[in-house]
C-alpha positions as CSV (number, residue, x, y, z in Angstrom):
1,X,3.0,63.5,-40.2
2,X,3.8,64.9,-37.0
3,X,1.3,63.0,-35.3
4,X,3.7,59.8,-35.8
5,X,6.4,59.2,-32.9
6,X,9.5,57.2,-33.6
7,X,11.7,55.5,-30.7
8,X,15.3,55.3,-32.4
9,X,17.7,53.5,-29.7
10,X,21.1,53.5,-30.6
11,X,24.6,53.7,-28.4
12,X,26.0,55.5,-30.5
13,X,25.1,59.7,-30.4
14,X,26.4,60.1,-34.0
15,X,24.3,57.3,-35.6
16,X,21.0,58.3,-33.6
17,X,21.4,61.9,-34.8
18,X,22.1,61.2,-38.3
19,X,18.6,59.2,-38.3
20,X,16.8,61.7,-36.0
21,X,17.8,64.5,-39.0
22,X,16.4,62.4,-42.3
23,X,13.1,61.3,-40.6
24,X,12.8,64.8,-38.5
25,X,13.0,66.3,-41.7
26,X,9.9,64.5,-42.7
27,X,7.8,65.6,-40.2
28,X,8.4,62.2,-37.2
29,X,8.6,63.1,-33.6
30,X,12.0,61.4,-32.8
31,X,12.2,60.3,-28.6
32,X,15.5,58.7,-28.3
33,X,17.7,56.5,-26.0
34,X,21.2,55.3,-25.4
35,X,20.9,51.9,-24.7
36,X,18.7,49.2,-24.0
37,X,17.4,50.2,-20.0
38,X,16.8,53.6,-21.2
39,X,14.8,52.1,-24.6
40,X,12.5,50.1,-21.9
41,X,11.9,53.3,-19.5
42,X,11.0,55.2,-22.7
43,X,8.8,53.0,-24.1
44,X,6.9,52.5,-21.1
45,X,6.4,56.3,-20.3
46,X,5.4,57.0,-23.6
47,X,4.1,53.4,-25.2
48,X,0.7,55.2,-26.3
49,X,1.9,57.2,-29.0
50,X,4.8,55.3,-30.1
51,X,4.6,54.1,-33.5
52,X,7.5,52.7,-34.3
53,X,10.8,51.7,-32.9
54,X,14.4,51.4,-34.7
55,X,16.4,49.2,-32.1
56,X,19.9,48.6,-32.6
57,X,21.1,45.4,-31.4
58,X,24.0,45.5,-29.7
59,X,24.4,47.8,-26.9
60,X,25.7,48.0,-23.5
61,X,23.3,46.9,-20.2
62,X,20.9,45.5,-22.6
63,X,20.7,44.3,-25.7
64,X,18.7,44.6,-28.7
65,X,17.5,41.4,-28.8
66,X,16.3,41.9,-24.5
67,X,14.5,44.9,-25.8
68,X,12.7,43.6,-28.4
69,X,11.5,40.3,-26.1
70,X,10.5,42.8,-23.1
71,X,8.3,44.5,-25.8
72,X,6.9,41.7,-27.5
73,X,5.5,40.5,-24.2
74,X,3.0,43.5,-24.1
75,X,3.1,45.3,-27.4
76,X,2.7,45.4,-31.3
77,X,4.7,48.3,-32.3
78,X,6.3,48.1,-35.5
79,X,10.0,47.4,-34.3
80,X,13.3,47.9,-37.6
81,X,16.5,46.6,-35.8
82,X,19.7,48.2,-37.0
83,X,23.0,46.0,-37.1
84,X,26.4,45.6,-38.2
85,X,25.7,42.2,-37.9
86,X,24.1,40.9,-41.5
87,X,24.9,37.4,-41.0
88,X,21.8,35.4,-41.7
89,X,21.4,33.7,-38.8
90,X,21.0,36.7,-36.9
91,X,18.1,37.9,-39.2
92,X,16.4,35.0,-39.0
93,X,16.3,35.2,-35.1
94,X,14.8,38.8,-35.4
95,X,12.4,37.3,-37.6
96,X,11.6,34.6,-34.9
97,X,11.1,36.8,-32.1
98,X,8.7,39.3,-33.9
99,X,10.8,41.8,-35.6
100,X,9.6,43.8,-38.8
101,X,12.7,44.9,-40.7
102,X,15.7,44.1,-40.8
103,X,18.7,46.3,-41.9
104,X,22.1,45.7,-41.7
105,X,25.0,48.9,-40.9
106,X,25.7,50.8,-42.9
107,X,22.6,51.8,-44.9
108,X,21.0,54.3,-46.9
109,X,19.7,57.2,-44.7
110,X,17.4,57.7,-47.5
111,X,16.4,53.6,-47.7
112,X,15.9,54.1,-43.9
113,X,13.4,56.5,-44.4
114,X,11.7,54.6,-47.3
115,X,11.1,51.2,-45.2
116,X,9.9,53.5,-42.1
117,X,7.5,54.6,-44.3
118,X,6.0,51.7,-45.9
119,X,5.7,49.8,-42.6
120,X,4.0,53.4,-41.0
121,X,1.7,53.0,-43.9
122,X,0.3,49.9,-43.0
């Protein structure tokens, strides 16, 4: 699976480490960044081999929701946001704007890992 490159963006270290181990350990080239300027930079340096992107949604400079909007105008990609905020409204707006998953802090490393899968697979 190495062939598959995953952009997790995340403010906090500790969180984008923990999912950079599980889905490392099965084989995805992880690029990473800090918040939502850096996720944009990224994405455009390395958009061609990107294949999926787990966007948190609230971080500082830009937010989640700016990333995913900036992306949508010119890309595709398979994008999970990560949240602590599980209210329903807020999924629903992810939904709206073109997100694919959905999963609410905290989670399952392991159900992470699952849902990355199935939604590489298609």
């Amino acid at each position: 699976m190495n062939d598959i490159t995953i952009l997790v963006v995340d403010d906090e270290s500790r969180m984008r480490k923990l999912i950079k181990d599980f889905l490392s350990n099965k084989g995805y080239n992880i690029l990473e960044a800090e918040n939502g300027e850096v996720a944009l930079q990224v994405f455009e340096d390395s958009k061609d081999k990107i294949n999926l992107i787990l966007l948190d949604v609230m971080m500082p400079k830009l937010d989640g929701w700016s990333v995913l909007r900036q992306i949508r105008q010119t890309s595709k990609v398979p994008i999970i946001m990560l949240t602590a905020r599980g209210e329903e409204q807020d999924e629903l707006f992810g939904f709206e704007l073109g997100v694919d998953e959905y999963i609410s802090k905290p989670f399952s490393p392991k159900i992470l890992v699952a849902r990355v899968e199935a939604i590489i697979k298609r």
